[in-house]
C-alpha positions, 0 to 999 in steps of 0.5 A: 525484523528484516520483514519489508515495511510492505509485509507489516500490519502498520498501527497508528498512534494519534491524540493530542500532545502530551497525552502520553503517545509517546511513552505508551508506544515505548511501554507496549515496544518495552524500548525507548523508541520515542523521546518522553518529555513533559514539553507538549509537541516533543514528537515532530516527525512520524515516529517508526517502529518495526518488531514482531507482535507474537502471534501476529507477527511483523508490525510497524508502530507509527508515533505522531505528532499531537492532533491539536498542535498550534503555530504554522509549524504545528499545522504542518506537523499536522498535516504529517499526522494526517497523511499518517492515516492513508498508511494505517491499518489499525489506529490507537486514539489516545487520550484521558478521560480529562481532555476527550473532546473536539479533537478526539471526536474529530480524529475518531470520525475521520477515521471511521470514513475510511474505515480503519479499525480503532482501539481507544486507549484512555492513557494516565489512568492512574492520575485520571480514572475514566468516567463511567458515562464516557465508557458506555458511550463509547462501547455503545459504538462497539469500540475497544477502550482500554484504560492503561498507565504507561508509568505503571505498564498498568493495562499493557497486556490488555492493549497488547490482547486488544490490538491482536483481537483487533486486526482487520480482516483483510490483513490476514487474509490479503489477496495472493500474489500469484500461486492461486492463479498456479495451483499447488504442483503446477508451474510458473515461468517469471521472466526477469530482464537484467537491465540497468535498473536490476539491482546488482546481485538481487532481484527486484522486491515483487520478483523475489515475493512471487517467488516466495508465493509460488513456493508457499503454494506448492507450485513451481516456479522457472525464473528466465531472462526474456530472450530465454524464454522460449528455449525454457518452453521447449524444454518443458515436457507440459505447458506452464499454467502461467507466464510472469513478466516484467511489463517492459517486456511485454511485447517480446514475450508475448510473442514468445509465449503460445497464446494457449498459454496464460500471461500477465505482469508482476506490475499487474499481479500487484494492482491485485494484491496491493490495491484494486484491479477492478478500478485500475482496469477501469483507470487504463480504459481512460487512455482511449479519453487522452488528447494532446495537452492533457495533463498526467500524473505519474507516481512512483512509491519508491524514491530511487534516483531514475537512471537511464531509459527509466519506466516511469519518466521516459518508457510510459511518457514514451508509449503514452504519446505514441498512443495519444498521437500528441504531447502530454503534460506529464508530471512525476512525484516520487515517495510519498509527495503526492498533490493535494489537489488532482482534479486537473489530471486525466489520468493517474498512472501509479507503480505497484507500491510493492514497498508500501502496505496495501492500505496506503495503495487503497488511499491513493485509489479512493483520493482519485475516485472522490476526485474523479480521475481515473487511476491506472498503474504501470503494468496496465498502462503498458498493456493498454498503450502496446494493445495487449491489454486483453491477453494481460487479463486473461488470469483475471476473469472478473477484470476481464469481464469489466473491460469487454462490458465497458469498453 
């Protein structure tokens, strides 16, 4: 249960109110995670729910609020809903073979265009038995439907057997952090600075998962401050088959590092793992496009408060307008508070998202495809602006490849 919301396979649960989302995420988590009432819109708020879903593993039911709510608080409690999708792996649309219509059919085509998988769950069968035309119509879709109760736990197992049998792909065989870079029996050396932002007494999240990578893949793993980097080469009897750092270290170590020896960053690591490499390559090309003036969007996963010499607020503002030669209009949102509208930026700059799913990363990147606008992430920008971005890429042959030919 101590899993990171990061590691979950996150499962959505939409329909309109009152349709018995609620009660059914309570009956498939066999608690009372959601508050049940006959009163439609009782769910405001998204509703979380982490457990473990044998054999799968740790998952993250998310309860929402009804599709077809009403009033200018229910189009925002919508509107909640909807930003729902951008984190969803797996949706369950539920409904009744009574009330499948509009909202139905328009909540199963917005999900299609984002290609999420769908499970079709008609709820209250034991009051509304569903219509043979209407199953055949949607197994014709190749979609699951399952016919369930949740006052009677009727068909439970069945969603529980469906939800298992349905689970993306790219879930279970999600992009390595880094040991397929090491290889089982060779080593790695992670530079972690100490600084003021380093959590006291632990690492930072994607420190502590490369790690845990490297170990699951048999390689050996060094862990160093930057200004002992150096002394660890030395003591090695065989070269390190890759040296991790912190981006903010970048030049420093890149120094210290043979040019022999491959180097990149744990913010550029997860640009693979969390999201698209390739197209983040090509979002740090963009700065060579930035002029004085230009407006920049800066965004941070987590919601921590910045403290001092902060990366996302004064370091990459910094190394941006050194770059640039002139003042930029950087603007910075944190958590999950992103602009609807983007088409005014030049360039979007994200963290690594290692506190989200991938899912919710990948949203962000096709939201600024769509617009236009080029997305980067911290590691690369850092890379970019400090003129290390080849030497960055070296691990990555294909995304080293992408910039030689399109520079």
């Amino acid at each position: 249960m101590k899993s990171p919301k990061s590691f979950r396979l996150h499962i959505g649960l939409f329909g309109r109110r009152n349709v018995g989302k609620s009660s059914l995420l309570n009956a498939l988590t066999q608690q009372e995670v959601s508050i049940v009432s006959e009163i439609a819109g009782t769910t405001t708020d998204p509703v979380e729910k982490p457990m473990e879903l044998l054999p799968l593993g740790p998952v993250l039911f998310i309860d929402t609020a009804g599709i077809d709510d009403i009033g200018a608080l229910g189009e925002k409690r919508i509107q909640k809903t909807v930003a729902v999708f951008d984190r969803t792996d797996l949706a369950i649309l539920i409904s009744n073979s009574n009330d499948w219509g509009e909202f139905e059919e328009k909540t199963l085509q917005e999900l299609k265009d984002r290609e999420i998988p769908v499970l079709v769950v008609f709820n209250k069968a034991d009051l509304y038995p569903m219509r043979s035309c209407m199953l055949n119509s949607l197994t014709g879709e190749q979609l699951p439907v399952i016919e369930t109760s949740a006052t009677t736990r009727a068909g439970i197992s069945q969603l529980r057997h469906a939800i298992l049998k349905s689970v993306p792909d790219d879930y279970i065989n999600r992009p390595s952090i880094v040991a397929d870079l090491v290889g089982p029996g060779e080593a790695a050396i992670l530079v972690v600075p100490i600084d003021k932002e380093a959590p006291k007494g632990r690492l930072i999240l994607p420190q502590v998962q490369s790690i845990r990578d490297l170990l699951d893949g048999d390689s050996f793993c060094m862990v160093v401050k930057e200004r002992e980097l150096r002394e660890a080469l030395s003591r090695l009897n065989k070269p390190p088959k890759l040296v991790v750092t912190d981006s903010q270290a970048f030049l420093k170590v890149a120094a210290d590092t043979p040019t022999e020896i491959p180097l990149t960053s744990f913010s550029i690591l997860f640009a693979r793992h969390q999201g698209d490499l390739t197209e983040m390559v090509r979002g740090a090309m963009a700065i060579d496009q930035l002029k004085t003036g230009d407006k920049v969007l800066i965004a941070e996963a987590c919601s921590h408060h910045p403290i001092g010499e902060d990366i996302g607020t004064v370091k990459i503002p910094r190394w941006l307008t050194q770059y640039v030669g002139g003042k930029l209009e950087i603007d910075n949102v944190r958590g999950r508070d992103f602009p609807a509208n983007i088409n005014d930026y030049k360039l979007i700059i994200h963290c690594g998202a290692c506190m989200w799913n991938r899912r919710e990363m990948l949203s962000r990147i096709i939201k600024a495809k769509q617009a236009g606008v080029p997305l980067t992430n911290y590691g690369l920008t850092i890379a970019y602006s400090l003129g290390i971005f080849e030497r960055a890429l070296q691990p990555f042959p294909a995304a080293l490849e992408v910039y030689k030919n399109e520079r």
